[in-house]
C-alpha positions in Angstrom: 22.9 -10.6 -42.0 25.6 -13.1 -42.5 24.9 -15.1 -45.8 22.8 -14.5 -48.9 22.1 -17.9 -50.6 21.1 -17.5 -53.9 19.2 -20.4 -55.9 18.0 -20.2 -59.8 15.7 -22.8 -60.6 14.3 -24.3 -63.3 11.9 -27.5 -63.5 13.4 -28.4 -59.7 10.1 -29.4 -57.7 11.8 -32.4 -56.4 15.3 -31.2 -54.6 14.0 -27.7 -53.6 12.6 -29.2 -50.1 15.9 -31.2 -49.5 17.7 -28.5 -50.9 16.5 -25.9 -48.2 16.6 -28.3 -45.1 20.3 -29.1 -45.8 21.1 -25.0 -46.5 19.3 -24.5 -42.8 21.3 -27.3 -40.9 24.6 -26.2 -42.3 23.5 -22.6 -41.1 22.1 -23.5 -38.2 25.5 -25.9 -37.0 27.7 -22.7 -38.0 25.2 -20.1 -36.3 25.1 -17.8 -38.9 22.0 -15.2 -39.5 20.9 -15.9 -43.3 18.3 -15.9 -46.3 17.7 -17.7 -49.1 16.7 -16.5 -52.3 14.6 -18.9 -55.2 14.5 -17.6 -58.1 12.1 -20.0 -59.9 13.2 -18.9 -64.2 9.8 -19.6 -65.8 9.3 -23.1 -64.4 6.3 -25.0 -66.1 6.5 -27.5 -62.8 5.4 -27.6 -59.5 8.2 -25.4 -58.2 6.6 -22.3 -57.4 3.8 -24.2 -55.1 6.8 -26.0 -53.1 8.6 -22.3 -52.4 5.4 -20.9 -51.2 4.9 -24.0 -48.6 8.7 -23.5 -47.3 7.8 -19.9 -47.0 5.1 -20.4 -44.9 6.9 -22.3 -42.4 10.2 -21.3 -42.9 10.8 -17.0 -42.8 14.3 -17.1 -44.0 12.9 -18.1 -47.5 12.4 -15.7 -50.2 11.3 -16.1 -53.9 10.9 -14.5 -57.1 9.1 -15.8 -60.1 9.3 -14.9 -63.6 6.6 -15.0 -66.4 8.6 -16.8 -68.6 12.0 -18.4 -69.1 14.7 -15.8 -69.3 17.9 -18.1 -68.2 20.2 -17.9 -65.2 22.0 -14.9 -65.7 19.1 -12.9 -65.1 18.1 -15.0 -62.5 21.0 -14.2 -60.6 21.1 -10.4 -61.3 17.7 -10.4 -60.0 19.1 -12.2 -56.6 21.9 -10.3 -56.4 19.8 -6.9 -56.6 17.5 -8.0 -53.3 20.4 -10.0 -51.3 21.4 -8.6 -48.3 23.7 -10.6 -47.0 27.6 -9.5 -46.3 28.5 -12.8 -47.8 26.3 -14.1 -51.0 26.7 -17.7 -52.0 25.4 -18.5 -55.0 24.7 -22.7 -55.6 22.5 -24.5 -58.3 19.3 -26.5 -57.4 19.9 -30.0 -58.4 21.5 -30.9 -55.3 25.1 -31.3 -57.2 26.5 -28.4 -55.2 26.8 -29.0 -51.5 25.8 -26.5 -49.0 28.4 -28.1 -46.5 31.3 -26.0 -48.2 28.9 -22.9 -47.2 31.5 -21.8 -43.8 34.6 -22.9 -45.4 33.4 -20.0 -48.5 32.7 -17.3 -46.1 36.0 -17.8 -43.8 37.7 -17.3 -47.0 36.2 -14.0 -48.0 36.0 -12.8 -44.3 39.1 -13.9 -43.4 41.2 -14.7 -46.5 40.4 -11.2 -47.7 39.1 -12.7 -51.6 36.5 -10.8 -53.0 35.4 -14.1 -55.0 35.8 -17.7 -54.1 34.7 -19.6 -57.1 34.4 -23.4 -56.6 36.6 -25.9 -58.1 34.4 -29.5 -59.3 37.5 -31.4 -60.1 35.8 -35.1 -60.0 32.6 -34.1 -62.3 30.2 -36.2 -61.8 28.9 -35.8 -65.4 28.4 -38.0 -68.5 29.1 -38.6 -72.2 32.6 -36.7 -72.4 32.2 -35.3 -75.8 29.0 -33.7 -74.6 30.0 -32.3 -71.4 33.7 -32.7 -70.4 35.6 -31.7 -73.6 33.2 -28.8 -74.4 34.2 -27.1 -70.7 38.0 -28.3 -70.8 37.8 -26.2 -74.3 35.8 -23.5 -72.2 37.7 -22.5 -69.5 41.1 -23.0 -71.0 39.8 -20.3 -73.6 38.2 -18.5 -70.4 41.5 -18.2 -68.3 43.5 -16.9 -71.7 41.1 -14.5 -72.9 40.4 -13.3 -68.8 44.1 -13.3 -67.6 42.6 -14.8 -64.4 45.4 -18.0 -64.7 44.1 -19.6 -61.6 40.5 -20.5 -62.2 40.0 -24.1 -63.7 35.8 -23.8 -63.4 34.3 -20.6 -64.5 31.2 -22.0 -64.9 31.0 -23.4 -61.5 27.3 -23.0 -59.7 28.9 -22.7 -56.4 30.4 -19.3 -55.8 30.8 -17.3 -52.6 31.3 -13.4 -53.2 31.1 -9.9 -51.0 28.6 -7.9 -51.0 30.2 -4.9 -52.6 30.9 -7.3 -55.1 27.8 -8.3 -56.4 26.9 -4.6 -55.9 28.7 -3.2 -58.5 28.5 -5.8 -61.6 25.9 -6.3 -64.0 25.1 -9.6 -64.9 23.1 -9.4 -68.1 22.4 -11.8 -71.3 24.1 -15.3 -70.5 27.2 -13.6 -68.5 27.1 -15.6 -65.6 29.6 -17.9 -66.9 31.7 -14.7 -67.0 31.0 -13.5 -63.2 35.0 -13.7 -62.2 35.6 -11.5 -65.5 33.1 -8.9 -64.7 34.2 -8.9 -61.0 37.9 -8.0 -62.2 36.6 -5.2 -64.5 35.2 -3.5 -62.0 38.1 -3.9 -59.9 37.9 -7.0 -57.1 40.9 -8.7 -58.5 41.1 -10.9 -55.0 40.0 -14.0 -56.9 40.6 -17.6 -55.1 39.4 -21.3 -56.1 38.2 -23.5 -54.1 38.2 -27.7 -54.9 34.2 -28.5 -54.2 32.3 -31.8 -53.6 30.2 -32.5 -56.8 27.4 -34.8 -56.2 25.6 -37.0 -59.1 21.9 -35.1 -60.2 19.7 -37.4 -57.6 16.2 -35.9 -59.5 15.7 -34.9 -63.8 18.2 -34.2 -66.2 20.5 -31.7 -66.6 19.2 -28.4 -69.1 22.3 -27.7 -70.4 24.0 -29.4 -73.2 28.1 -29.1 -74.0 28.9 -28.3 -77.1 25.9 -25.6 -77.6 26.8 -24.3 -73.9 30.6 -23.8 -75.5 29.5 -22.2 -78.6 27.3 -19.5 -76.8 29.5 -18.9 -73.8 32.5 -18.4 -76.9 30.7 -15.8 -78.5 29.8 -14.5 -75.0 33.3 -14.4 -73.8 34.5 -12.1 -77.6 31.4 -9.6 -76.5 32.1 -9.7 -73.2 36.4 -8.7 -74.1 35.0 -6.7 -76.8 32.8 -4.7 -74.5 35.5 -4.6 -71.2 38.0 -3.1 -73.7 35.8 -1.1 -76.0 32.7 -0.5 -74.6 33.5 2.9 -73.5 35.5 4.0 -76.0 33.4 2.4 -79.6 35.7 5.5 -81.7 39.4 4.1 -80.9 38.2 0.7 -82.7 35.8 1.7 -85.5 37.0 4.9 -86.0 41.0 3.4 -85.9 39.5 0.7 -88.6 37.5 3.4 -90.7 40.3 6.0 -90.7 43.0 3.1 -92.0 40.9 2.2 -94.5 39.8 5.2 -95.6 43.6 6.7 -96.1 44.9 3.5 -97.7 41.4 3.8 -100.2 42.8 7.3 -101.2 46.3 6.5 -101.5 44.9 4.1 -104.5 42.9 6.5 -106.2 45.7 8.9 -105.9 48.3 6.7 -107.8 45.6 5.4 -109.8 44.9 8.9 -110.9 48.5 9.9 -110.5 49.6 7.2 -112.9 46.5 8.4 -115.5 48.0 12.2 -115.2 51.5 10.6 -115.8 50.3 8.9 -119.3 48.6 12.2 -120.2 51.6 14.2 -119.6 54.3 11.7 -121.6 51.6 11.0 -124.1 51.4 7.4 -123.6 48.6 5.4 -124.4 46.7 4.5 -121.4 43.1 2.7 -120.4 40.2 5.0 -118.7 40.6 5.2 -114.8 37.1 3.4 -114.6 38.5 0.3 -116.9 41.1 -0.1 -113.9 39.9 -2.7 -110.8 42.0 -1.0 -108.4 40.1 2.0 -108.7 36.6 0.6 -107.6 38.8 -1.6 -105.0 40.1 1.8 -103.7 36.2 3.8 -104.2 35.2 0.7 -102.3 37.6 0.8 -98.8 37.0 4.7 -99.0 33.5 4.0 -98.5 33.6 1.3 -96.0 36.4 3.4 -94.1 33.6 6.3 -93.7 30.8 3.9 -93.0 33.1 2.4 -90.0 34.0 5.7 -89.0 30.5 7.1 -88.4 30.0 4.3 -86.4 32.3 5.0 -84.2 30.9 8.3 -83.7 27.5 6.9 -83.4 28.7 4.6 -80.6 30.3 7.0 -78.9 26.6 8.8 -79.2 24.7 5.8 -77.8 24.9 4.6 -74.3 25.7 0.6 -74.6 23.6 0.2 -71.4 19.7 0.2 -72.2 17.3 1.2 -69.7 15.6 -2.3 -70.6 18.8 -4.2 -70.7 17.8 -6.1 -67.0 13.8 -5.3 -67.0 12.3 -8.8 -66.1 9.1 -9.6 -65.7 8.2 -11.0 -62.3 4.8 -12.5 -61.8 5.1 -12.1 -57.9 7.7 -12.4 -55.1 8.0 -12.3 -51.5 
């Protein structure tokens, strides 16, 4: 099979239909062998009934529903775990990514030799800037320093094309898909390319993302996500780094602390009890913490970071 096209969903009953005619003219101008897969996040709309009337007439179409709303990164890792496609596009529902840059994606995997082609939506068509265009400027600039991927402007860009092996051998999990070109370089596919895409105005609804709570929560996802690439494997060489330094700068003070009470003993000076002395409890207080920090280290290094319920989703029905 050629393409994959994966679609999350949310609320979308009204584009779907449009959505899929113009996915099967592009494919069927190019004549290209493909699927597409809904995957309808919890919808409390008519969404589900429309995918099961384009999968009776149309056999290309595939769907998965979810009980409840779980968000779009495990929307997609579900998609990506039944696509079968050499190339898998992935596009947003609300008709503001167009399907017509579907070829010009794949010739630049296939023939470029990228492993990911993220798109590029330089003319966002988007509103109230202090809602939406300053939170992403803020985003991806953070994105590209914190990633060392310098030539992405739009990580959080629906419209993606990557190979198979690609999607293959990441996890998306928690709200990581804003993070897919990070995860794909941690594994290793470091052929990363851009590519300026159309944006077209929402034609149906509103959009279920808002800026500045989208920055906050893809910040904090970016630090795990950093945290995690660098010291997810090895949880001893941070906490047990940090525990360790704390712990031997803790006893150096209670040393001299005890060392200077020993001195005034010796030379019979008069002198305060060690427990009168705030530098004592300061230094009782870092050895502690430097322990605590250090067993947890050790306990991380005990415990697998990846959760056999980490990506268990539950799906009312598929087909």
């Amino acid at each position: 099979m050629d393409i994959t096209v994966v679609v999350p969903l949310y609320n979308e009953e009204e584009s779907l239909k449009e959505l899929h005619a113009w996915i099967k003219r592009v494919m069927d101008e190019n004549g290209l062998t493909y699927e597409i897969i809904f995957v309808n996040d919890g919808s409390t709309d008519n969404s589900w009934k429309v995918l099961q009337e384009l999968r009776s007439e149309f056999p290309e179409v595939h769907a998965i529903r979810f009980r409840r709303n779980y968000g779009k990164s495990p929307a997609l890792y579900c998609g990506f775990e039944r696509a079968q496609g050499d190339v898998v596009i992935t596009m947003d529902a609300d008709l503001q990514d167009s399907p017509d840059e579907i070829p010009e994606l794949r010739r630049m995997i296939l023939e470029d030799g990228y492993d990911l082609v993220s798109g590029y939506k330089m003319n966002r068509k988007q509103g109230d800037p202090l809602s939406k265009t300053i939170p992403t400027k803020l985003f991806n600039a953070t994105a590209r320093k914190v990633s060392g991927i310098k030539n992405l402007h739009d990580f959080n860009c629906g419209l993606k094309a990557y190979r198979k092996e690609v999607i293959k051998n990441i996890e998306v999990f928690g709200e990581m898909h804003r993070y897919i070109p990070y995860l794909a370089k941690e594994a290793g596919f470091n052929r990363i390319g851009e590519k300026m895409v159309h944006h077209q105005a929402r034609k149906h609804g509103k959009s279920k993302f808002m800026g500045w709570n989208r920055f906050v929560n893809g910040y904090l996802d970016l630090i795990t996500l950093w945290f995690l690439s660098t010291f997810g494997k090895k949880p001893m060489h941070v906490f047990g780094f940090l525990g360790s330094i704390m712990f031997i700068i803790g006893l150096i003070a209670v040393m001299v602390v005890g060392g200077t009470k020993l001195y005034c003993l010796c030379k019979g000076i008069p002198h305060a009890l060690v427990t009168d002395s705030p530098y004592f409890y300061i230094a009782l207080t870092m050895m502690i913490l430097g322990t605590q920090l250090f067993l947890a280290g050790f306990l991380g290094e005990l415990i697998s970071r990846n959760s056999q319920e980490r990506n268990k989703y539950h799906v009312a029905e598929e087909f």
